[in-house]
MMTF fields as JSON, N, C-alpha, C and O atoms, coordinates in Angstrom:
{
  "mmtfVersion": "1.0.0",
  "mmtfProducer": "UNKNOWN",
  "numBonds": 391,
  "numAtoms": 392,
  "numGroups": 98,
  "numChains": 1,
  "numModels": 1,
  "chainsPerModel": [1],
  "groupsPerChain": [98],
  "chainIdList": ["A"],
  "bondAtomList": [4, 2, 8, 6, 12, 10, 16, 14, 20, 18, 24, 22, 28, 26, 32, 30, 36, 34, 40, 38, 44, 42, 48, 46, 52, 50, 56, 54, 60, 58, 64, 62, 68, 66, 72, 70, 76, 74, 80, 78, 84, 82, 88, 86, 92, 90, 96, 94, 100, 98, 104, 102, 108, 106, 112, 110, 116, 114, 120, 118, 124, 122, 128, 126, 132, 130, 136, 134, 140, 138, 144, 142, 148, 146, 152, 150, 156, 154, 160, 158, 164, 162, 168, 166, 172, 170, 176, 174, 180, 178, 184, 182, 188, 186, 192, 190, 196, 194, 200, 198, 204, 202, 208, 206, 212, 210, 216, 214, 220, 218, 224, 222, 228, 226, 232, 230, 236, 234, 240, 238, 244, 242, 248, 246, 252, 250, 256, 254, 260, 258, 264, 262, 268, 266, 272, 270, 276, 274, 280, 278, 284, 282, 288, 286, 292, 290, 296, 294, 300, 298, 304, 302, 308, 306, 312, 310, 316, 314, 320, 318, 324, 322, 328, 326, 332, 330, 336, 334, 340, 338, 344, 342, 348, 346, 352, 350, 356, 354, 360, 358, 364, 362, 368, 366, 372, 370, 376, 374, 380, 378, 384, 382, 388, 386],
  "bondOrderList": [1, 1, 1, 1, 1, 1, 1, 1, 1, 1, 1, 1, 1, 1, 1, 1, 1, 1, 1, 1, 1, 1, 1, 1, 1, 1, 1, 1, 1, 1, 1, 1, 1, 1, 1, 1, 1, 1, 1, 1, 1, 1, 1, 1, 1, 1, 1, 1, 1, 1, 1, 1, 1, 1, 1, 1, 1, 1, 1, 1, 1, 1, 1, 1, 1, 1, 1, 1, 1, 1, 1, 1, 1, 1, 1, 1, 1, 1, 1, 1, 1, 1, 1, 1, 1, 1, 1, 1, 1, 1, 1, 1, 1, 1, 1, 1, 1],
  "groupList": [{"groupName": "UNK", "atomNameList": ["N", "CA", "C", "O"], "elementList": ["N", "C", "C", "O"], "formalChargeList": [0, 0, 0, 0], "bondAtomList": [1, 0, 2, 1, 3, 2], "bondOrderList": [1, 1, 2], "singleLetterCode": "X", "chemCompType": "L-PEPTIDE LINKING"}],
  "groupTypeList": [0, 0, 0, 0, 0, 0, 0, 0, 0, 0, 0, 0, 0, 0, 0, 0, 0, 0, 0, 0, 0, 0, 0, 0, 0, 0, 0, 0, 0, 0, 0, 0, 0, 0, 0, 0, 0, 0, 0, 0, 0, 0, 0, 0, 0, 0, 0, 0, 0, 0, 0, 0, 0, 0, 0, 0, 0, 0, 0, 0, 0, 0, 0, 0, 0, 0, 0, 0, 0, 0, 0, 0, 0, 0, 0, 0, 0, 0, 0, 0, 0, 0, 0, 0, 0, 0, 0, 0, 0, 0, 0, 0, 0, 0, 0, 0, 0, 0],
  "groupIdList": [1, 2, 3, 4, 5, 6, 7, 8, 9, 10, 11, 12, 13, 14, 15, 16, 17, 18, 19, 20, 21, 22, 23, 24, 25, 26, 27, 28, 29, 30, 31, 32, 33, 34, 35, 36, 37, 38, 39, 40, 41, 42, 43, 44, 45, 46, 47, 48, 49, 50, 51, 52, 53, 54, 55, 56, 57, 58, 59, 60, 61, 62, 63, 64, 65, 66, 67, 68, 69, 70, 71, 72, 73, 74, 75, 76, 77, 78, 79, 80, 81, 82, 83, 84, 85, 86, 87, 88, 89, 90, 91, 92, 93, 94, 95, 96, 97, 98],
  "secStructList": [7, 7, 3, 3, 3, 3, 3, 1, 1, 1, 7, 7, 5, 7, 3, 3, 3, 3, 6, 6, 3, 3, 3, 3, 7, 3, 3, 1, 1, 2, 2, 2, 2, 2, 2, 2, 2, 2, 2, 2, 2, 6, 6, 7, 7, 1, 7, 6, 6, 1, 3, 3, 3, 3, 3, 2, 2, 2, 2, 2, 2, 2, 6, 7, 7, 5, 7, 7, 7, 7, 7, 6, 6, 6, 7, 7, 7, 7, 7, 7, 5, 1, 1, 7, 7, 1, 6, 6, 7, 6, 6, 1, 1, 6, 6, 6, 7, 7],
  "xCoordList": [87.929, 87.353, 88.255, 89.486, 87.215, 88.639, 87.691, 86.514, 89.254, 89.599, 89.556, 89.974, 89.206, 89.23, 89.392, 89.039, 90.32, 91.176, 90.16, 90.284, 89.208, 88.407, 88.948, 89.639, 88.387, 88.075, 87.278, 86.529, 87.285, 86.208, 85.318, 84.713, 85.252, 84.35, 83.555, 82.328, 84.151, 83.2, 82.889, 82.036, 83.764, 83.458, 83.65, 83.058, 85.099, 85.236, 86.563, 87.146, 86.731, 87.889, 89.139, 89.419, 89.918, 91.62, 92.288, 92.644, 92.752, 92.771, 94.602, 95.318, 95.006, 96.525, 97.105, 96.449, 98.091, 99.048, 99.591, 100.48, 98.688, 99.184, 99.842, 99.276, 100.92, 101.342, 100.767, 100.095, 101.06, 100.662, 99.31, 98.876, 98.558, 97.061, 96.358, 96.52, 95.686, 94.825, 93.479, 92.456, 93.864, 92.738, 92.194, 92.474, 91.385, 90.541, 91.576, 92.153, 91.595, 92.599, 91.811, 91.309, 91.63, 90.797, 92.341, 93.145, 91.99, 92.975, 92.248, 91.066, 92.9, 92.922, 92.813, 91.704, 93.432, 94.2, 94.222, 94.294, 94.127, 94.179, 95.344, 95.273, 96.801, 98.142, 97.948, 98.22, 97.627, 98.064, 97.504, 98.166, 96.317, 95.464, 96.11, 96.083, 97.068, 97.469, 99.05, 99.544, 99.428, 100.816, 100.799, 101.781, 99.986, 99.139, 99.041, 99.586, 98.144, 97.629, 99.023, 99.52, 99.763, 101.448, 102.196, 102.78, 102.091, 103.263, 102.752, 103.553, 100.97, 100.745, 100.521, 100.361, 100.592, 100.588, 102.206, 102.643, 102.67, 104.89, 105.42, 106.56, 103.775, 104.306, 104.035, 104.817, 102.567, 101.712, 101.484, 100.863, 102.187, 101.865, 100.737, 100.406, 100.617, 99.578, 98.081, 97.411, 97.609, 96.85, 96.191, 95.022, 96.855, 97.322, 95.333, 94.71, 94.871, 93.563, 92.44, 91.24, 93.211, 91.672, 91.326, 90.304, 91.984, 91.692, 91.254, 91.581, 90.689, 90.282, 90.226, 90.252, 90.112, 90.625, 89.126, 88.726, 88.498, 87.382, 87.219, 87.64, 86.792, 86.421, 85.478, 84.879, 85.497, 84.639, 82.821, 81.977, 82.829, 81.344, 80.477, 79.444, 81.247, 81.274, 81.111, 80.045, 81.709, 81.829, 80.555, 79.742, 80.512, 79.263, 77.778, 76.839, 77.738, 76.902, 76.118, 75.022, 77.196, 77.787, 77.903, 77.368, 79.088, 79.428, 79.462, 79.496, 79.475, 79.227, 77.952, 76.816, 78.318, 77.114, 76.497, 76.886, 75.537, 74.679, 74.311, 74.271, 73.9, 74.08, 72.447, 71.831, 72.124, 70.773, 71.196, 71.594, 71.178, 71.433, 70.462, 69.877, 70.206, 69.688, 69.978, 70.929, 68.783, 68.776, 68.958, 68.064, 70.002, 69.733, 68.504, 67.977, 68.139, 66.683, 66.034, 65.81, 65.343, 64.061, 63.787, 62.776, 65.025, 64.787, 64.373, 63.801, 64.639, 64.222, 65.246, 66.183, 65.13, 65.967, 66.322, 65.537, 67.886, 68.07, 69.093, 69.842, 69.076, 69.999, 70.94, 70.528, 72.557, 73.106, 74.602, 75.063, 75.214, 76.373, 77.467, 77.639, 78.262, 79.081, 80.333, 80.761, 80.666, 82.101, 80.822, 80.537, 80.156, 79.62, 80.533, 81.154, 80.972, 81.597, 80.911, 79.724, 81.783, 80.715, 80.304, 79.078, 81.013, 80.106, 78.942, 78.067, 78.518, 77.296, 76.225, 75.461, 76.693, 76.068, 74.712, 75.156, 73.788, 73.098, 72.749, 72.084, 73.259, 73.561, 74.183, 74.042, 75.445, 76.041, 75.835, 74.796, 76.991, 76.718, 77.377, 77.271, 77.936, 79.304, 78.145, 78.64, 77.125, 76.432, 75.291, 74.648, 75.002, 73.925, 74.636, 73.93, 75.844, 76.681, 77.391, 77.96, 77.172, 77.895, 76.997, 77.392],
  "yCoordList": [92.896, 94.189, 95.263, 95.274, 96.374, 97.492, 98.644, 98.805, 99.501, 100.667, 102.07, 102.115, 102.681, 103.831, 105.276, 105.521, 106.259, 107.278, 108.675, 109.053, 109.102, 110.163, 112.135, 112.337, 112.879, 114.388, 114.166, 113.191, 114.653, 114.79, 115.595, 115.556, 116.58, 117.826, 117.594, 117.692, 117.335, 116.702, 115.58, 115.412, 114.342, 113.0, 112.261, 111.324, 113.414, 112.413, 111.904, 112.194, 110.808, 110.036, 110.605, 110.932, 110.601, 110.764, 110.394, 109.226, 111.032, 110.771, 110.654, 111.574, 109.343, 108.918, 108.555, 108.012, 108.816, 108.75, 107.4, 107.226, 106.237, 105.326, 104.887, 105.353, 104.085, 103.852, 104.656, 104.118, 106.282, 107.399, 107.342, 107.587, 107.104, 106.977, 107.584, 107.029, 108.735, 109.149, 108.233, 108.24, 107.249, 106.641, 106.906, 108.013, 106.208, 106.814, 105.777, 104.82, 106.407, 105.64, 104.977, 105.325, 103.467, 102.635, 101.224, 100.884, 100.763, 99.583, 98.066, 98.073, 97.214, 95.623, 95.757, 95.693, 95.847, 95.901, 97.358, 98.539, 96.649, 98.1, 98.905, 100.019, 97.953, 98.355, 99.033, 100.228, 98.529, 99.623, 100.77, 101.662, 100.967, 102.263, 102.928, 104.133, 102.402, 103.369, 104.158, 105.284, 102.859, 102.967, 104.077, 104.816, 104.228, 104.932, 106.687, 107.718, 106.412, 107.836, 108.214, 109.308, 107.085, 107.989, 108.701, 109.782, 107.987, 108.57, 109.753, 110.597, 110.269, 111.029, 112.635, 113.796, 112.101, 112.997, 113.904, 114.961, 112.633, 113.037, 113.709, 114.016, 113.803, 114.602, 115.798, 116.585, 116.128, 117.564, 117.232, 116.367, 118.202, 117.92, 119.408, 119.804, 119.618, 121.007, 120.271, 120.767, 119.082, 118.084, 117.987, 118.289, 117.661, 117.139, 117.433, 118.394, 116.585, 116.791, 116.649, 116.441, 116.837, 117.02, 115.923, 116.009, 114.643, 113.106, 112.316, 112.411, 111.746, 110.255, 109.083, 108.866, 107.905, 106.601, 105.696, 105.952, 104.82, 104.434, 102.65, 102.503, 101.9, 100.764, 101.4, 102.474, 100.605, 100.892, 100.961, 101.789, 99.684, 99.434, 100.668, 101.28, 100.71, 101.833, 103.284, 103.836, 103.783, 104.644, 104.978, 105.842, 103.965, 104.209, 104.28, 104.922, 103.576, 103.824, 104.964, 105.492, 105.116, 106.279, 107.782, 108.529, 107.913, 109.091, 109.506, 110.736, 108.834, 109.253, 110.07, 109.6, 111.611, 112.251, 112.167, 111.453, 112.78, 112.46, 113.756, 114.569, 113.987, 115.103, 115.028, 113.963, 115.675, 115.517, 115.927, 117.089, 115.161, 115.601, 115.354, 114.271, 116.218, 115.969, 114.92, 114.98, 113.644, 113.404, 114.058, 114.878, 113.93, 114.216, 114.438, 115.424, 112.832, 112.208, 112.899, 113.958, 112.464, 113.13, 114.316, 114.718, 114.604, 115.945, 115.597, 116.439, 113.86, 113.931, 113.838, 113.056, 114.694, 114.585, 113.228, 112.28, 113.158, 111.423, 111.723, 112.7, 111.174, 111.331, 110.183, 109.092, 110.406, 109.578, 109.76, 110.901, 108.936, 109.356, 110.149, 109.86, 111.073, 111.976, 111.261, 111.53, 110.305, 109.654, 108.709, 107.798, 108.833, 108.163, 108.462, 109.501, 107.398, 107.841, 108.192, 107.913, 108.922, 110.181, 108.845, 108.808, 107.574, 106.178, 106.324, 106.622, 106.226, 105.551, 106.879, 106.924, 107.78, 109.285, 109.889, 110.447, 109.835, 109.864, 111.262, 111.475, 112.387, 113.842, 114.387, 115.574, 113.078, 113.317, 112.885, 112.369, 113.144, 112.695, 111.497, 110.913, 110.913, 109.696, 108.873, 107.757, 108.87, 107.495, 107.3, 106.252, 108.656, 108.431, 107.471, 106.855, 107.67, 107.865, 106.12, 105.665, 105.388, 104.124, 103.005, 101.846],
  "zCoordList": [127.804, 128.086, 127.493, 127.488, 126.878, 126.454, 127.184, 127.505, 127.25, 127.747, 126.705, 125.548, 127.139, 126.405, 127.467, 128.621, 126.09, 127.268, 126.24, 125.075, 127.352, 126.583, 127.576, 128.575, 126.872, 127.216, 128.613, 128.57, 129.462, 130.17, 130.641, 131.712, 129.49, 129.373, 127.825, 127.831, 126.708, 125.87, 125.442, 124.57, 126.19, 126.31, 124.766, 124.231, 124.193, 122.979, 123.788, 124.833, 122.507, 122.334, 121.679, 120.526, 123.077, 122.407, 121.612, 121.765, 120.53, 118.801, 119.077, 119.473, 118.754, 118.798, 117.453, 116.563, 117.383, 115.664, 116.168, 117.001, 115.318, 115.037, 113.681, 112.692, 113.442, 112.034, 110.953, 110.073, 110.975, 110.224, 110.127, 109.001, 110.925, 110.704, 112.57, 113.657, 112.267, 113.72, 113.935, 113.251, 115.373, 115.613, 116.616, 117.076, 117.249, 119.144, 119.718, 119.202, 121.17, 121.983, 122.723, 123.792, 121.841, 122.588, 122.476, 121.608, 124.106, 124.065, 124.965, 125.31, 125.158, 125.024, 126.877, 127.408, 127.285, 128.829, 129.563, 129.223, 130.685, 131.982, 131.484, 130.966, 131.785, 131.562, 130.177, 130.059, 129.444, 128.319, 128.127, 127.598, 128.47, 128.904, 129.592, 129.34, 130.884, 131.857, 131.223, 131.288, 130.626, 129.663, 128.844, 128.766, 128.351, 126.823, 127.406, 127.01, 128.434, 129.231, 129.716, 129.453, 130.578, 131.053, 129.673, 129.752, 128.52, 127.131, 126.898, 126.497, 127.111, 126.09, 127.401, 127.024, 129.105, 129.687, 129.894, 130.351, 129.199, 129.783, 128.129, 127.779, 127.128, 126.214, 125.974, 125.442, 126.447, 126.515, 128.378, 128.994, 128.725, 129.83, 130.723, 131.84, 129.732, 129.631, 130.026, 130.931, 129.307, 129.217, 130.828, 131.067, 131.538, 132.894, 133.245, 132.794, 133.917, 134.775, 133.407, 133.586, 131.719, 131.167, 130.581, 129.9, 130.631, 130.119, 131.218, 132.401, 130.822, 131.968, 131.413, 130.202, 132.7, 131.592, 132.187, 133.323, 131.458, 131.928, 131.034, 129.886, 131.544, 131.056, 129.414, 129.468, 128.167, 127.49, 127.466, 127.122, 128.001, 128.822, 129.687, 129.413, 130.649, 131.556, 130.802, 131.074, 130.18, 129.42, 128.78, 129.11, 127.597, 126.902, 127.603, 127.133, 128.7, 129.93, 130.473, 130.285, 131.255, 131.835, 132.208, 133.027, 130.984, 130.455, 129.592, 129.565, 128.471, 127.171, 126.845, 126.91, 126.412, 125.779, 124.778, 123.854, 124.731, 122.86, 122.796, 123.72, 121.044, 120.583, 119.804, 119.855, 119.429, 118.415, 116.831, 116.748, 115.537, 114.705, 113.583, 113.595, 112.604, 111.519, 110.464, 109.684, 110.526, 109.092, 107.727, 107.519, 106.547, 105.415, 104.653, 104.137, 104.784, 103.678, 104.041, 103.456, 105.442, 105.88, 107.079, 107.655, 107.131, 108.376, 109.55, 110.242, 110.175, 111.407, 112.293, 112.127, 113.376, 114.925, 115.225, 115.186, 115.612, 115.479, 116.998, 116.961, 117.8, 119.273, 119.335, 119.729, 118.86, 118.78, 119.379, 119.366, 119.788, 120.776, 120.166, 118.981, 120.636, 120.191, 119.234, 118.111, 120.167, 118.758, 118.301, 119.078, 117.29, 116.26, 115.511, 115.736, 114.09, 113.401, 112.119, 111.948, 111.031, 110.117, 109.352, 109.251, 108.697, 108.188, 108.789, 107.977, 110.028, 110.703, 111.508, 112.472, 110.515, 111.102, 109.943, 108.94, 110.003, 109.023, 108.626, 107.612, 109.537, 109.154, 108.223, 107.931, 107.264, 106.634, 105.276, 104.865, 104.519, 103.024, 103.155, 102.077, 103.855, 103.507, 104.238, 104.402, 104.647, 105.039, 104.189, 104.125, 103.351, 102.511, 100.652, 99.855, 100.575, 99.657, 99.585, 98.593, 100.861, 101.097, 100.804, 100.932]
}
């Protein structure tokens, strides 16, 4: 089961500097979710109250919002979850382009 540490006002995913690369803070284990959420609250601690930590399952369920966005091709309304990524987003040029 994975974990994921999101916003809980726009229900994205917490973007972490891994090996020089920003990914979503999605993890393997409870502990490391909780591990993960303690490093990044004992660094911005301004943060404090606006992250939450949730099973992935659960999440996408849940809480996760959706947004309505335009097709490129054909201009139709498409309702798809907020961390879609821009690959698999058909509003954009990088999914028409792949």
């Amino acid at each position: 089961m994975n974990y994921v540490i999101y916003d809980k006002e726009t229900t994205r995913y917490l973007r972490v500097l891994r090996r020089r690369n920003w990914e979503d803070a999605i993890y393997r284990s409870l502990s490391a979710v909780k591990a993960a959420y303690k490093r990044h609250m004992k660094a911005h601690p301004e943060d404090m109250g606006k992250y939450g930590m949730a099973s992935l399952e659960w999440f996408t369920e849940n809480i996760e919002k959706t947004v309505t966005v335009k097709s490129l091709m054909n201009g139709a309304e498409i309702r798809q979850p907020i961390n879609t990524p821009r690959c698999c987003d058909p509003s954009t040029e990088l999914y028409w382009s792949m």
